[in-house]
C-alpha positions in Angstrom: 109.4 300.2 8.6 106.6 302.0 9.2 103.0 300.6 8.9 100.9 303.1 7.2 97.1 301.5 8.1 95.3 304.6 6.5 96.0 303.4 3.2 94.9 299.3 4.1 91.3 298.4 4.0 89.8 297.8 7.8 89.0 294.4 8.7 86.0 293.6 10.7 85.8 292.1 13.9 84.5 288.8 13.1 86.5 288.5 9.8 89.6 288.5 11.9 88.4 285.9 14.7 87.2 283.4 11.8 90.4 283.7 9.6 93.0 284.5 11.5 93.8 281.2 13.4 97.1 282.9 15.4 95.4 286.0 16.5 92.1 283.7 17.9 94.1 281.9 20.3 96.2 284.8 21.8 92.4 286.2 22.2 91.3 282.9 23.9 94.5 283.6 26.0 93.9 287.1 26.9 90.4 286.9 27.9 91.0 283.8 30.5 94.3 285.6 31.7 92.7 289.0 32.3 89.5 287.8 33.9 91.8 285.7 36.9 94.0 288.8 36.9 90.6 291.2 37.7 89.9 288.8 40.4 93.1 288.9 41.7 93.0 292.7 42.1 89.5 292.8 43.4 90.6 290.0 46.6 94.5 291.7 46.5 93.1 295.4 48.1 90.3 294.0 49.8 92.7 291.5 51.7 95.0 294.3 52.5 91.8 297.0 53.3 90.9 294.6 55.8 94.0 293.3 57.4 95.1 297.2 57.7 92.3 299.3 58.2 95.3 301.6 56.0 94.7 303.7 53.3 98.2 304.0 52.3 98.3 300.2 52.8 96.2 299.8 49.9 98.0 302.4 47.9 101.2 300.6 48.5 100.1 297.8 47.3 99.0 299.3 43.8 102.7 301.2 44.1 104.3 297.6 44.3 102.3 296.8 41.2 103.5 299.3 39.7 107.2 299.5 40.1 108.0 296.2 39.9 107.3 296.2 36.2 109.0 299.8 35.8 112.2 298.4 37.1 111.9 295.3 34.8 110.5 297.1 31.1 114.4 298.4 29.8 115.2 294.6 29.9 111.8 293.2 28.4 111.9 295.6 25.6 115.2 294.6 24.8 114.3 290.8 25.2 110.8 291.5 23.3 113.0 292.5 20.3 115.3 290.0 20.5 113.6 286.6 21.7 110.7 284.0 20.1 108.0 286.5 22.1 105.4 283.5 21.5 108.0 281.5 24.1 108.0 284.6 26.4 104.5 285.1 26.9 103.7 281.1 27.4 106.9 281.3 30.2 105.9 284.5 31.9 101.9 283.0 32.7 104.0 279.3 33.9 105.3 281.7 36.2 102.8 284.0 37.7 100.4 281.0 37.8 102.9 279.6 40.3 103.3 283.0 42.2 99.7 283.5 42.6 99.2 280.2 43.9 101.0 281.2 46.9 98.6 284.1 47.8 96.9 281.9 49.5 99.8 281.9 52.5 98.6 285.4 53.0 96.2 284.9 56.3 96.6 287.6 58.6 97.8 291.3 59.3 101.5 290.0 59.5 101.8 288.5 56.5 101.0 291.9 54.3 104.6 291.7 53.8 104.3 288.4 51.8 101.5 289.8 49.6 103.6 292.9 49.3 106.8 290.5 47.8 104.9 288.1 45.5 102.7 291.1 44.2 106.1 292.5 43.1 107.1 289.3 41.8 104.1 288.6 39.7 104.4 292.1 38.3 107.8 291.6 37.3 107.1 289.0 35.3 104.4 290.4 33.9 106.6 293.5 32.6 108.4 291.0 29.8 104.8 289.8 28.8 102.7 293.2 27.8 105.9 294.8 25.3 106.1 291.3 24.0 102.5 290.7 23.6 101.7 294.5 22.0 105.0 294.2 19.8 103.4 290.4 18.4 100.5 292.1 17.1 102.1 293.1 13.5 103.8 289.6 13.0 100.1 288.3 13.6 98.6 290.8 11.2 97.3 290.4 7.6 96.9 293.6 5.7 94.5 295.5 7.0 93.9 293.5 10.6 96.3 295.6 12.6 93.7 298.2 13.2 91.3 295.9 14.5 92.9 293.8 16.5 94.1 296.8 18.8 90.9 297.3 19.2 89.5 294.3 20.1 92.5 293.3 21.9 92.1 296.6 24.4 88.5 296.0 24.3 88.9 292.5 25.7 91.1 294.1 28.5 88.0 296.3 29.3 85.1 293.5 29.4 87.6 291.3 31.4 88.0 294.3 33.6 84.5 294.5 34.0 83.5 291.0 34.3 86.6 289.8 35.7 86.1 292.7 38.9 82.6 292.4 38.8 82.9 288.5 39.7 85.7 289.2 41.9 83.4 291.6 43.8 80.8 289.3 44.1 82.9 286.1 45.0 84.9 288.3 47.5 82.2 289.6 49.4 79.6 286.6 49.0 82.3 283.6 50.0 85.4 285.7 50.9 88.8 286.1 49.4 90.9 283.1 48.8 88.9 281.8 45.7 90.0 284.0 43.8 93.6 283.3 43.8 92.7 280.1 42.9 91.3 280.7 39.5 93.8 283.5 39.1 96.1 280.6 39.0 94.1 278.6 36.9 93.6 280.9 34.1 97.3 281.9 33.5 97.8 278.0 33.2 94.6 278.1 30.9 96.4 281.1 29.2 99.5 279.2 28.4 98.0 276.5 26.8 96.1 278.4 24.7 99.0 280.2 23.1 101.1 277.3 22.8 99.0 276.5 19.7 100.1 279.5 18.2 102.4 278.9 14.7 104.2 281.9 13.8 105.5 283.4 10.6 109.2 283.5 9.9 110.7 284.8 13.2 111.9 288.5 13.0 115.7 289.1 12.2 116.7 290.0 15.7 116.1 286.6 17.0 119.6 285.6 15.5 121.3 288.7 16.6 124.2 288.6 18.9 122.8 287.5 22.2 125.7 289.2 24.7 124.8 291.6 27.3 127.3 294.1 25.7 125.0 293.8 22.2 122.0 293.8 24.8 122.7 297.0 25.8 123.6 299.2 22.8 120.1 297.7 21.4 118.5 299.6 24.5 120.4 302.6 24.3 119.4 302.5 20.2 116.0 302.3 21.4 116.4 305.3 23.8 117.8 306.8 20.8 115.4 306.3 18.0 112.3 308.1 20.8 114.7 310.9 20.8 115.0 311.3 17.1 111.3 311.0 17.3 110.1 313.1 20.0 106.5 312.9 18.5 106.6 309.2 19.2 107.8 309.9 22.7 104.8 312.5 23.1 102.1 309.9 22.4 104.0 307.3 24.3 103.9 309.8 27.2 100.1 310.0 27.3 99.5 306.4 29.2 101.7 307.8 31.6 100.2 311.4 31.9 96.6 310.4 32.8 97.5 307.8 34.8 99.4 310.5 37.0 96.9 312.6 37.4 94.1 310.6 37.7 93.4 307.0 36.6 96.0 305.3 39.3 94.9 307.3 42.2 91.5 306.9 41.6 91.8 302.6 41.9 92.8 303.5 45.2 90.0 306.2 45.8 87.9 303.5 44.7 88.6 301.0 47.4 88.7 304.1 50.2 85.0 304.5 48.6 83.8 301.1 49.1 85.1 300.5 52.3 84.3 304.0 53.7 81.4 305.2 52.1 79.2 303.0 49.9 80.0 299.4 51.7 78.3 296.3 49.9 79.3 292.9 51.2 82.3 292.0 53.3 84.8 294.5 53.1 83.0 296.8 50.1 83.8 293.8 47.5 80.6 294.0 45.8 80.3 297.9 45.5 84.1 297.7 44.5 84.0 295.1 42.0 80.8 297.2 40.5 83.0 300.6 40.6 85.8 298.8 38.7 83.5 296.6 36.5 81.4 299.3 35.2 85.0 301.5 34.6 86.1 298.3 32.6 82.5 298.3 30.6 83.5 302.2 29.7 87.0 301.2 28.5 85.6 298.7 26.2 82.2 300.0 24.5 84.3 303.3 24.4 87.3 303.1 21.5 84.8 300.5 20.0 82.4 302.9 19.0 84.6 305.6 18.4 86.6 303.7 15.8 83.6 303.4 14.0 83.4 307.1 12.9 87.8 307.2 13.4 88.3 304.4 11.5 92.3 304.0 11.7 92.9 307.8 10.2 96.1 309.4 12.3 94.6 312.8 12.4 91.3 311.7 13.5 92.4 309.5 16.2 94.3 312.7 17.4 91.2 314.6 17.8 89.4 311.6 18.9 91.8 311.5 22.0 90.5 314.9 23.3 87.2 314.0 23.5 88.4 310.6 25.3 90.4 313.5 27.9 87.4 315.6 28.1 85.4 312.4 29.0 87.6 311.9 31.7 87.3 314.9 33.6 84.0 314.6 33.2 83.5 311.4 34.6 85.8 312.1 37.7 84.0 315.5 38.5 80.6 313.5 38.9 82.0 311.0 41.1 83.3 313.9 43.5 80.3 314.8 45.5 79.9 311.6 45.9 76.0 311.8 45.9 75.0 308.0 45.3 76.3 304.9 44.7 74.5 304.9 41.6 75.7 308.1 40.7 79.4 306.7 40.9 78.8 304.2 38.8 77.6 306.0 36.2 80.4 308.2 36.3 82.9 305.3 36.6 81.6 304.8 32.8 81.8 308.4 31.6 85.7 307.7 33.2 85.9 304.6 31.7 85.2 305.5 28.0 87.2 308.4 28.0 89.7 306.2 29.5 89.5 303.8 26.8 89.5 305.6 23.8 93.1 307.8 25.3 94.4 304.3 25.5 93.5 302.2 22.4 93.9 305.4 20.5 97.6 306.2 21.6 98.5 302.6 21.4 97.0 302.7 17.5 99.1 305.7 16.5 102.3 303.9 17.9 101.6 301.1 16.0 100.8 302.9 12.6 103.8 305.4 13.2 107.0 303.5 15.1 109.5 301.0 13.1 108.7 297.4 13.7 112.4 296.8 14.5 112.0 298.3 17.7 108.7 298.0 18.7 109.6 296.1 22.0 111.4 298.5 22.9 109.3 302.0 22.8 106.1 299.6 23.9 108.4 298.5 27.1 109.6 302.2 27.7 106.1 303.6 27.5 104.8 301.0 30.1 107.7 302.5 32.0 106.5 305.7 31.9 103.2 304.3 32.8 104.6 302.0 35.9 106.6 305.0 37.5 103.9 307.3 36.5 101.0 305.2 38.6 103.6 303.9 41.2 103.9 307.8 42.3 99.8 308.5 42.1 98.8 305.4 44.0 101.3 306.4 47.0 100.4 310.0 47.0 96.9 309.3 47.1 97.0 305.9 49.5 98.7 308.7 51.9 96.1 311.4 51.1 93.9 309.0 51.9 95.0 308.6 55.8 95.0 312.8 55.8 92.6 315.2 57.2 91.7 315.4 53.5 88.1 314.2 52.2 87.5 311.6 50.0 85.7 314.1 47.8 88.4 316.9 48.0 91.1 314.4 46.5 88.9 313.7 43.4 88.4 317.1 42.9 92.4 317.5 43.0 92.3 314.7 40.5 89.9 316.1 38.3 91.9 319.6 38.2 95.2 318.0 37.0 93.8 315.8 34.4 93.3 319.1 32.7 96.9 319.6 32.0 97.5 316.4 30.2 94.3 317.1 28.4 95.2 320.7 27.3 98.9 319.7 26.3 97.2 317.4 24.2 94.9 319.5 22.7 97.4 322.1 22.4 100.1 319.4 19.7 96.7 318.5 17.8 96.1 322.5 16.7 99.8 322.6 16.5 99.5 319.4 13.8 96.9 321.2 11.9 98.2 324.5 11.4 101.6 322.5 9.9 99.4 320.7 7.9 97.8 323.4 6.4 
């Protein structure tokens, strides 16, 4: 079935917080789970900047990040679309609170390895909880709430980004490293509780489906299937995957390289990175915010809206390639940050409004496996750029110059739309 939101009257913000009781506590979750999982990154790549001294040390790290979850999303859509996805998201944080905990057996130069393996391991586990959690959004939703909570739900991800880093920075380079894995911990624990007091509707009619891995397997391949019957879904499903490529994922690790290389606050750049990330995240979340307010939830407007949010992007990342200021980088990390934002919440609305809610697991899990083996490849290219006779500055600009193509291929299917349509 396909949920047609254009026709639905949009619910506000706070409307949707006050009356609907499910959605508020997978909020509460989110926002205590992302804020620990900011912090996290924030102490991760500065533990490994300064146990290394290694450009592509950092960039591997953000490649292990990355690929774990890539190898993982075939199963967790299938297992997304087939499972009480309440039950999966409160066993995945039991988990990564336990994995995180032992960060803290990371001490010294040889034990990168050990970051390395229970980085991977967190990851993986969180590849079965982001299809599940995106694909419970429409058995949360009353008519007309879908549109919104998208929005606030990848606004949240934003302010935690910024808040989360921010804090990260500050605790990381004030009182050094370790605390944060502590409250990482903490909040996925904090997390869980908060969405066991989720109730949910009746449960959808693959939970009683046959649970072998033969039946497993033909439900993946049906997924597979239904993108390529569809290649317009598989096109906006694509997009995560395309700007991370060419920009977004490389320029986390150009972000580090800056604060530990060029604009160094506190021990080992913590505070100028957890601003650089912080003020991306504040980008990512005023951005689709106040975009939806003259989008609304209208396909064809979002679709335009989405080449401005490209056209942002460039922007922001050819400011930050002289590399004038620190100031001047931060502003730019917001220019990044919005355009960033409204490519993401966007493409994730037009999925929801346009794919069949029988397989929604599945094309959410295969487009953040796009996205994994998408930023796994950027963040080692650039980690080894990084540790090459190229400049800091000359890498952005490569950056800059590619994340043209995604933005003119999109461009080029929106004219394409309209001349159809008319």
């Amino acid at each position: 079935m396909t949920v047609n939101l254009a026709s639905q009257t949009a619910v506000g913000y706070t409307d949707l917080l006050r009356h609907n009781r499910n959605f508020r506590f997978l909020w509460f979750g989110q926002i205590v789970s992302l804020l620990g999982d900011w912090f996290n990154l924030v102490a991760s790549a500065a533990l490994v900047g300064m146990l290394t001294q290694s450009g592509l040390a950092v960039g591997s790290l953000f490649v292990v990040r990355m690929l774990a979850p890539f190898f993982i999303s075939p199963v967790a859509g299938v297992v997304a679309d087939r499972y009480n996805r309440i039950q999966i998201l409160i066993a995945t944080d039991t988990v990564r609170a336990a994995v995180v905990l032992a960060f803290l057996l990371v001490r010294d130069a040889g034990d990168v390895w050990l970051l390395y393996v229970l980085t991977a391991a967190q990851f993986s586990v969180s590849g079965f909880f982001y299809p599940a959690r995106n694909a419970i959004l429409p058995e949360l939703a009353r008519e007309g709430e879908l549109g919104a909570m998208n929005a606030i739900s990848s606004a949240t991800w934003s302010t935690m980004l910024a808040l989360g880093a921010a804090l990260g920075g500050l605790v990381a380079g004030a009182w050094g490293i370790y605390p944060a894995f502590v409250l990482d911990t903490v909040t996925f624990l904090l997390s869980a509780a908060f969405l066991m007091q989720i109730r949910m509707p009746a449960a959808p009619a693959t939970l009683s489906a046959d649970k072998s891995i033969a039946a497993s397997l033909r439900q993946y391949i049906d997924g597979m299937k239904y993108l390529c019957k569809h290649p317009n879904i598989l096109f906006i499903a694509s997009q995560k995957a395309l700007f991370s490529l060419c920009l977004t994922a490389g320029f986390q690790v150009v972000m580090v390289a800056i604060s530990q290389r060029v604009f160094t606050v506190g021990e080992g750049g913590g505070i100028s990175m957890g601003l650089m990330f912080g003020l991306t995240g504040v980008g990512t979340g005023i951005g689709p915010i106040l975009a939806r307010k003259l989008t609304g939830d209208d396909g064809p407007t979002l679709r335009k809206a989405i080449i401005v949010g490209y056209f942002l992007i460039v922007l922001g990342s050819a400011a930050t390639a002289p590399l004038l200021s620190l100031p001047a980088v931060l502003l730019a990390s917001i220019v990044r940050g919005v355009g960033g934002g409204i490519v993401w919440v966007f493409s994730t609305q037009l999925l929801l409004q346009n794919v069949s809610r029988s397989v929604h697991g599945r094309v959410f899990a295969t487009e953040f496996m796009f996205f994994y083996l998408a930023s796994a490849l950027a963040s080692g290219v650039v980690g080894s750029a990084l540790d090459s006779s190229l400049s800091i500055g000359g890498i952005i600009w490569s950056m800059t110059v590619l994340s043209l193509v995604p933005m003119t291929l999109w461009t080029l299917s929106v004219v394409r739309g309209n001349r159809k349509a008319g």
